[in-house]
C-alpha positions in Angstrom: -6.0 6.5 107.9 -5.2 9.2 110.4 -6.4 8.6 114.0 -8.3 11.2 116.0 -6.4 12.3 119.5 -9.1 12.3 121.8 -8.3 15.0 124.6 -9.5 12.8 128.1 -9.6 15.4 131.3 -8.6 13.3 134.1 -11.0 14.6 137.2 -9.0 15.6 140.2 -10.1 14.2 143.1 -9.5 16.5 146.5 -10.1 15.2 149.8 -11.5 18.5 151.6 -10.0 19.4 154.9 -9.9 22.8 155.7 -10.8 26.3 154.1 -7.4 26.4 152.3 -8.8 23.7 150.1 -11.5 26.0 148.8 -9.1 27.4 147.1 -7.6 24.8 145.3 -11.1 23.4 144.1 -12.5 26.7 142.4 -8.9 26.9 140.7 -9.3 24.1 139.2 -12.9 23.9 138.3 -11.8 27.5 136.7 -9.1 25.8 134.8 -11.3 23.7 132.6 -11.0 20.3 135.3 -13.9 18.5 136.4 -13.3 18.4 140.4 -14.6 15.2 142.5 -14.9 16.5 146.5 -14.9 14.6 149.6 -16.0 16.0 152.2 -15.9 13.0 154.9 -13.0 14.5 157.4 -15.4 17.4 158.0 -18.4 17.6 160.5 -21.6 17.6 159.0 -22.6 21.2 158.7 -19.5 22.4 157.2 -19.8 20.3 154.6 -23.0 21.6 153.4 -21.3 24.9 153.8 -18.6 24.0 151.2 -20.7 21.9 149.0 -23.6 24.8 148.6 -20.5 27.4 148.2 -19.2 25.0 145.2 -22.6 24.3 143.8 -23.6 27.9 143.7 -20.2 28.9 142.1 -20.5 25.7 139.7 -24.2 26.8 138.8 -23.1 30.7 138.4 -21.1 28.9 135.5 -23.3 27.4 133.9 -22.3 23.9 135.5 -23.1 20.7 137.0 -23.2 18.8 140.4 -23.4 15.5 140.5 -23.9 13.3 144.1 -21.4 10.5 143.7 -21.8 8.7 147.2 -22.7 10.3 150.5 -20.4 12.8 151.0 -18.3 12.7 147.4 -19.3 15.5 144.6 -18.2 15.7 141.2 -18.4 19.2 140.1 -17.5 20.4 136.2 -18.0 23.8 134.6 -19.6 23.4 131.4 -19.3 27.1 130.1 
């Protein structure tokens, strides 16, 4: 009996603090990786500002958002 190798994607989890980290995210979402975003160590109307930027880039994609906890976002491309 042969076994199946099952390719798991391990999310990456970035803890957002500046713009540089923008970046980084849409790299990886690009790359195939499912991206979970926290957004805590940001004031409050930035973080809407990165989160709508990712979900519109995510949803361009044909992709997915998905509210974790207040402030935490998984994001995945789907195309």
């Amino acid at each position: 009996m042969t076994r199946v190798k099952k390719n798991f994607i391990t999310p990456k989890v970035i803890l957002y603090k500046n713009y540089e980290d923008l970046e980084e995210i849409l790299n990886l979402l690009k790359n195939g990786n499912e991206v979970i975003v926290n957004v805590s160590l940001v004031d409050v109307k930035t973080s809407y500002r990165i989160i709508d930027f990712i979900s519109g880039y995510v949803m361009a994609f044909c992709g997915k958002r998905q509210k974790i906890e207040e402030k935490i976002y998984s994001f995945k491309l789907k195309c």
